[in-house]
C-alpha positions in Angstrom: -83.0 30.1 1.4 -80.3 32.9 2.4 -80.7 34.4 -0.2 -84.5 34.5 0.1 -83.6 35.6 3.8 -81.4 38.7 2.5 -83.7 39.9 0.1 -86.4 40.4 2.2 -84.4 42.0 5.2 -82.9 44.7 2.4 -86.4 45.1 1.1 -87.4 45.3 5.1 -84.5 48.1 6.1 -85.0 50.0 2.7 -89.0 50.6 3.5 -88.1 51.5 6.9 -85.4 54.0 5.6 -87.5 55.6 3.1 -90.6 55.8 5.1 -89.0 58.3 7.9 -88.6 61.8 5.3 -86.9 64.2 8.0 -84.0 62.1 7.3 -83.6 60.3 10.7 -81.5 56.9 10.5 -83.4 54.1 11.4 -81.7 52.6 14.6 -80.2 49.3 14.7 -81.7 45.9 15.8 -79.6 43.4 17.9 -81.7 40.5 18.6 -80.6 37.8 21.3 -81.5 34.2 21.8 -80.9 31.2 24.1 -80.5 27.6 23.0 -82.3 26.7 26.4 -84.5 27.9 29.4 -81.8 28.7 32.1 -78.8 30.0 30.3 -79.5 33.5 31.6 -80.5 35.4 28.2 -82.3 37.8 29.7 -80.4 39.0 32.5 -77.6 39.8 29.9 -80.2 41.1 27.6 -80.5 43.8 30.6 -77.3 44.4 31.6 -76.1 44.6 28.3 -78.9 47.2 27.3 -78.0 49.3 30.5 -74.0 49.3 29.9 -74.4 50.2 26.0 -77.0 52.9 27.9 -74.1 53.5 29.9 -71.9 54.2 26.9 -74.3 57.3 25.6 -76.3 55.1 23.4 -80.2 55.4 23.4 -81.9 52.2 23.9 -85.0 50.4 23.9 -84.8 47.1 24.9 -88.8 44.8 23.7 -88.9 41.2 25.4 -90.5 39.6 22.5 -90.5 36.3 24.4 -93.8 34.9 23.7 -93.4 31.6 25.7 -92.1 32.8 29.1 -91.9 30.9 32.2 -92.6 31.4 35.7 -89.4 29.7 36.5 -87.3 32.4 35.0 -87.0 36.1 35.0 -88.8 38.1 32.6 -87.6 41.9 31.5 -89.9 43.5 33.5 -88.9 41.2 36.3 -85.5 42.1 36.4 -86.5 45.8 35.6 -88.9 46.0 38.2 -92.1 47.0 36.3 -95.3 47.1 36.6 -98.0 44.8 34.9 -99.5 47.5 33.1 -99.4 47.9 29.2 -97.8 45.3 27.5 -96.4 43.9 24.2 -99.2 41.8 24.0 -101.3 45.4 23.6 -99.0 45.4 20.5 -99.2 42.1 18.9 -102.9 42.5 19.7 -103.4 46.4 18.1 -104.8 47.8 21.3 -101.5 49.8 21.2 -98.4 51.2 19.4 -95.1 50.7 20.5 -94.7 54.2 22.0 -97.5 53.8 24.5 -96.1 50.7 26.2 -92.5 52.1 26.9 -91.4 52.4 30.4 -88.5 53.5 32.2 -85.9 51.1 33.1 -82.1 51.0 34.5 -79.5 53.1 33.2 -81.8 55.2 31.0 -82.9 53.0 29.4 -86.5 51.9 27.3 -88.3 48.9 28.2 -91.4 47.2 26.3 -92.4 44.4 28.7 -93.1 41.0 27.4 -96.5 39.1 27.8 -97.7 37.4 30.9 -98.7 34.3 29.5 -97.7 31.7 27.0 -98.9 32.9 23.6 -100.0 30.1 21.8 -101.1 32.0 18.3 -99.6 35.7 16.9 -100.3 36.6 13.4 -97.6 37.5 11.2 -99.0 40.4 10.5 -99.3 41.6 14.4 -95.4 40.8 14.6 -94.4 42.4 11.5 -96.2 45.4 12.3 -94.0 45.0 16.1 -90.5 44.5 13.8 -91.5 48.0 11.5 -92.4 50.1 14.6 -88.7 49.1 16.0 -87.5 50.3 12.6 -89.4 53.6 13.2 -87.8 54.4 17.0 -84.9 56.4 15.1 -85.9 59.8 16.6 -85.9 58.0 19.8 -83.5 55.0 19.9 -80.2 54.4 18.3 -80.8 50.5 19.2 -83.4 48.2 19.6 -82.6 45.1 21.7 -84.5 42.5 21.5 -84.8 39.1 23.4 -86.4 36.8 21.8 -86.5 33.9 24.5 -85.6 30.4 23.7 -88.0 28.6 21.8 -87.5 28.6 18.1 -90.9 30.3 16.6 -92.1 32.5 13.7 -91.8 35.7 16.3 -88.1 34.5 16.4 -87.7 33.6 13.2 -88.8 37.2 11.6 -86.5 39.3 14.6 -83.5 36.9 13.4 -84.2 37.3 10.0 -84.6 41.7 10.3 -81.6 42.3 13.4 -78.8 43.7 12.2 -76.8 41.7 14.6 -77.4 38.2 16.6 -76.3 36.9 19.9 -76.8 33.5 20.7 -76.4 33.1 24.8 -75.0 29.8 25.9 -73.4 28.2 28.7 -70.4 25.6 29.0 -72.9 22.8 29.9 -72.9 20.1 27.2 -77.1 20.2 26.9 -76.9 24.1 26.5 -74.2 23.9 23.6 -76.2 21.2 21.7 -79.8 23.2 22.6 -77.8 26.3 21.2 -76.7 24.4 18.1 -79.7 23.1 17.3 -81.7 26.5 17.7 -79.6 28.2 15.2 -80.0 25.5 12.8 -84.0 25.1 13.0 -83.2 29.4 12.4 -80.7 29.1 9.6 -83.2 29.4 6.7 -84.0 33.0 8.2 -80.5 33.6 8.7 -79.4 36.6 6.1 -75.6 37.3 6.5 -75.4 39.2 9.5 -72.8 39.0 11.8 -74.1 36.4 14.7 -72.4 36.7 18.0 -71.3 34.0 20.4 -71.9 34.8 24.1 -70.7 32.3 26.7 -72.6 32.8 29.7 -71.6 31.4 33.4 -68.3 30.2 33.2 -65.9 29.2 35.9 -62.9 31.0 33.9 -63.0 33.2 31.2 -60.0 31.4 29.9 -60.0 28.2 27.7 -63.4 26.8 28.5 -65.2 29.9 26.9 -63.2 29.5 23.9 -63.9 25.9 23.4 -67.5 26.3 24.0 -67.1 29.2 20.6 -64.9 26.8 18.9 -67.6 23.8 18.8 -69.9 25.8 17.9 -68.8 28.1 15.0 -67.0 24.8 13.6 -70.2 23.4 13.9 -71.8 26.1 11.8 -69.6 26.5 9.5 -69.3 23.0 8.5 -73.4 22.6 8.3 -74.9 25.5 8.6 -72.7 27.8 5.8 -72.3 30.5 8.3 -69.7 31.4 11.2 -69.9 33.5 14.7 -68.1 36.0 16.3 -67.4 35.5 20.2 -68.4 38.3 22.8 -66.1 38.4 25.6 -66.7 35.4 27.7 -69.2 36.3 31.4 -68.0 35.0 34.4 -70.6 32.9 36.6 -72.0 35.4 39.3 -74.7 35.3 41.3 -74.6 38.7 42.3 -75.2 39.6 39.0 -78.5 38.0 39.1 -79.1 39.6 42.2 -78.6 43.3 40.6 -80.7 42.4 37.9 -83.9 41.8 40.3 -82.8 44.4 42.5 -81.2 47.5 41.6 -80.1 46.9 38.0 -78.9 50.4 36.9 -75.7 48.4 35.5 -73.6 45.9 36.4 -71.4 46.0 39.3 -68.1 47.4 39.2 -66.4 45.2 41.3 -67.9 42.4 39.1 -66.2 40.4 37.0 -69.1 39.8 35.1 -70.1 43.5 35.2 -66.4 44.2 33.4 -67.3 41.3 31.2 -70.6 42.9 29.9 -69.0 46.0 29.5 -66.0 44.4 27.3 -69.4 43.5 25.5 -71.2 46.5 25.1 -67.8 48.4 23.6 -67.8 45.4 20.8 -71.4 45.7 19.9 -71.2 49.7 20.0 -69.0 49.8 17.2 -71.2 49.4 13.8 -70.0 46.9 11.4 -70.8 46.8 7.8 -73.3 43.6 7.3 -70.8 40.9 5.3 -71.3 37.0 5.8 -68.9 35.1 8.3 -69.0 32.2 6.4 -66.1 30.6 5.5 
């Protein structure tokens, strides 16, 4: 199955490549994903977009959720933005990718997600969504793209054509077995790129973060065929949340999460060459 899942992502980034003649690199794709509603995905999908902003990097950040909830934030939500064109203008060919962007914080691109549970997208309609990322390179250098937390086809085809994956978790036991069991119901899509362990709202950033990566890339490696990478653990803070909804240019300075999103961003800037983590 991998190496179904490889084939097709070369094939994938090789059209992409060819198709843009003035030369222009395609940017890269970083998608993230939570095991579970609630382990704060997308306010570090934002606040990691604005400090990599932050860093001189263009960005365009596309909440391909397609199941959100009320109960949590959406991108737009934490962006402030307007309900006006949406990605589901996209997935439904009323518009290209370049006519829903809006401004966000730090500089930074933002396609909003859909309003309401989507309940059928065609392949082709997210396909067509995946190759017009490929095509930002004159005005991204990285597409980031949160996929929400339910294990679908939309998720399935950003896994399989990112360049680099984040899974967002949280020291609770039920978010560590959610997370686990996302990645395998994922795993046949999975094609050797380097995935990324982010523990989200933890007490310290000491040994707890680094059990929480330890269960799970053991876990993966023994059943799964494939290890992970930890991101700098995020402290628990509320007023990161806060910024997020209210003023979310970047995270704050005097945060410890803001330094811990930044520690982040300065990993994730750096481009690796795509080689499996498996053991």
């Amino acid at each position: 199955m991998r190496d179904q899942a490889s084939a097709l992502r070369q094939l994938v980034l090789h059209t992409a490549r060819e198709d843009d003649a003035s030369g222009i690199r395609a940017p890269r794709m970083l998608a993230l994903a939570g095991g579970r509603a609630g382990v704060g995905a997308t306010t570090l999908a934002v606040h990691l977009s604005a400090a990599l902003s932050n860093r001189g990097m263009r960005i365009v950040l596309v909440d391909v959720d397609l199941h959100p909830s009320q109960q949590h934030a959406s991108v737009a939500k934490c962006c402030q933005l307007g309900a006006t064109d949406t990605l589901e203008d996209v997935l439904k060919f009323r518009r290209d990718i370049h006519e829903v962007l809006q401004p966000g914080p730090a500089g930074i691109q933002v396609v909003p997600g859909v309003a309401e549970p989507q309940t059928a997208v065609s392949t082709t309609a997210v396909d067509r969504l995946l190759n017009q990322c490929r095509a930002m390179g004159r005005h991204a250098d990285l597409v980031v793209l949160d996929t929400g937390n339910r294990v679908g086809e939309s998720m399935q085809k950003c896994w399989q054509q990112a360049d680099e994956l984040v899974m967002v978790t949280t020291p609770s036991a039920n978010a560590i077995m959610d997370s686990y069991a996302t990645m395998k119901a994922l795993a046949s899509a999975y094609a050797d790129q380097p995935v990324y362990c982010a523990v989200n709202q933890v007490s310290s950033t000491g040994a707890t973060a680094e059990n929480v990566f330890r269960r799970l890339d053991r876990s993966c490696r023994r059943f799964l065929r494939f290890g992970m990478r930890p991101l700098p653990a995020i402290p628990r803070a509320t007023q990161l949340r806060e910024s997020a909804i209210n003023d979310p240019r970047c995270a704050p300075h005097d945060c410890p999460a803001g330094a811990a999103l930044r520690d982040c961003a300065e990993k994730l800037a750096i481009v690796k060459p795509n080689v499996s983590t498996a053991a």
